[in-house]
C-alpha positions as CSV (number, residue, x, y, z in Angstrom):
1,X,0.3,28.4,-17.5
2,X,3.7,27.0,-16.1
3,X,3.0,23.8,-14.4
4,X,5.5,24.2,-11.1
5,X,8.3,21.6,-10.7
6,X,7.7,19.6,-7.5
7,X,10.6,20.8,-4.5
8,X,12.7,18.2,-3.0
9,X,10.9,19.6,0.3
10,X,7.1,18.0,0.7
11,X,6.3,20.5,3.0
12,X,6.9,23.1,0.3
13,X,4.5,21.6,-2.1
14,X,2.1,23.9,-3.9
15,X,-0.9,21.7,-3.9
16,X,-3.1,24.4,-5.4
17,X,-1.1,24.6,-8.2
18,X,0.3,20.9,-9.3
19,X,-4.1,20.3,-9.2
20,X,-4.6,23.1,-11.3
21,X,-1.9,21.1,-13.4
22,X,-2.6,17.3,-12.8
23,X,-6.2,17.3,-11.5
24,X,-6.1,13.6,-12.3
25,X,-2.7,12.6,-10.2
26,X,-3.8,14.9,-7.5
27,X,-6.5,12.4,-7.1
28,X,-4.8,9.4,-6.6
29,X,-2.1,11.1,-4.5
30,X,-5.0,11.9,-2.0
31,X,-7.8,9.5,-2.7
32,X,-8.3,7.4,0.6
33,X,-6.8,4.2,0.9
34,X,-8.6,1.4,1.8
35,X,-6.3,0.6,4.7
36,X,-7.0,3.9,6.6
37,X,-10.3,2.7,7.1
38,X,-9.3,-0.1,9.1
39,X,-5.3,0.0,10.0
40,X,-5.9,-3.6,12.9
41,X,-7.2,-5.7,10.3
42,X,-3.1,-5.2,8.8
43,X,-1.3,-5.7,12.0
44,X,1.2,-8.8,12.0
45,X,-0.4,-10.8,14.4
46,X,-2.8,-11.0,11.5
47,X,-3.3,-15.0,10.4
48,X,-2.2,-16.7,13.1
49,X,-5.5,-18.0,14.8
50,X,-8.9,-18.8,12.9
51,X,-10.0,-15.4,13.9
52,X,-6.7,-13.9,12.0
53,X,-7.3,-15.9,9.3
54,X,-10.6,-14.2,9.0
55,X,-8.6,-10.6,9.7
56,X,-6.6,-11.3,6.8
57,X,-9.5,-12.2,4.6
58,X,-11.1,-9.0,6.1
59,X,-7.8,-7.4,4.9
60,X,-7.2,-9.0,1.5
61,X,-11.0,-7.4,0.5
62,X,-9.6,-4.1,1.3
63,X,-6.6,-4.4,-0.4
64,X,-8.6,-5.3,-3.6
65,X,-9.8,-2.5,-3.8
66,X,-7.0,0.0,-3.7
67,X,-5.6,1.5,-6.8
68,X,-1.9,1.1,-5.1
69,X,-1.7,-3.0,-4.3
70,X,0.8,-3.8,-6.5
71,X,3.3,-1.0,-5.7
72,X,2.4,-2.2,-2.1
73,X,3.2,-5.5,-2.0
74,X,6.0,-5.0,-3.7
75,X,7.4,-2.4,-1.0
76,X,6.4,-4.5,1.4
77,X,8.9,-8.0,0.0
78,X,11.7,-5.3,-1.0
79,X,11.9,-4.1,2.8
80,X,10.5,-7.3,4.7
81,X,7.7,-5.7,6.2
82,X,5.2,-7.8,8.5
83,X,1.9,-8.3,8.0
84,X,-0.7,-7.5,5.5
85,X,0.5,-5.4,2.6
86,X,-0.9,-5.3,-1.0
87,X,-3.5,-8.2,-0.1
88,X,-0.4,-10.6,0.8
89,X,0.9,-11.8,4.1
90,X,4.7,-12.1,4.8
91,X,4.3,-15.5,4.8
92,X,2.6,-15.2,0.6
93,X,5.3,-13.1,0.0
94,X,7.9,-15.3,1.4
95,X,6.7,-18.4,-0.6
96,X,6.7,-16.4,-4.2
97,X,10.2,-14.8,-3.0
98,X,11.6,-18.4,-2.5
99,X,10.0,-19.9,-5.4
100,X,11.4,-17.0,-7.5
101,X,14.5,-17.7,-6.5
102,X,15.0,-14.5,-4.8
103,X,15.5,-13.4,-0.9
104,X,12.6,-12.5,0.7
């Protein structure tokens, strides 16, 4: 069996065929992410009033449980995205930016 080489063009993706290959990364392409579930608890009002707080927290138990966290969060600091991404607020990410040295 020839495994197909992924086109440049998602749309043109051969699903059938990269499963029949990489059953395993086919999985975890498509497996449903915790966020889906519940896309307000990540908004970027998140945080700011006790009831936030408890939206983030709400959030952040989501986010643990989601095979792509760290790939997340680190989207989210690379492109200064608001709100809750990869269990972190922009705020989190912020801090560990500035006490890294580097630009949030």
């Amino acid at each position: 069996m020839t495994c197909p080489v992924p086109p440049p063009d998602l749309a043109a993706l051969d699903i059938p065929a990269l499963a029949a290959c990489f059953p395993a990364l086919l999985a975890d392409i498509i497996q449903p992410l915790p966020c889906a579930t519940a896309p307000h608890l990540f908004s970027t009002s998140a945080g700011i009033t006790n009831r936030g707080r408890d939206t983030v927290h709400a959030a952040q138990r989501l986010c643990a449980q989601c095979h792509l966290r760290d790939p997340c969060a680190a989207y989210a600091t690379q492109h200064h995205e608001r709100g809750i991404w990869g269990g972190t607020t922009q705020y989190q990410r912020a801090r560990v930016c500035k006490e890294n040295g580097s630009v949030p």
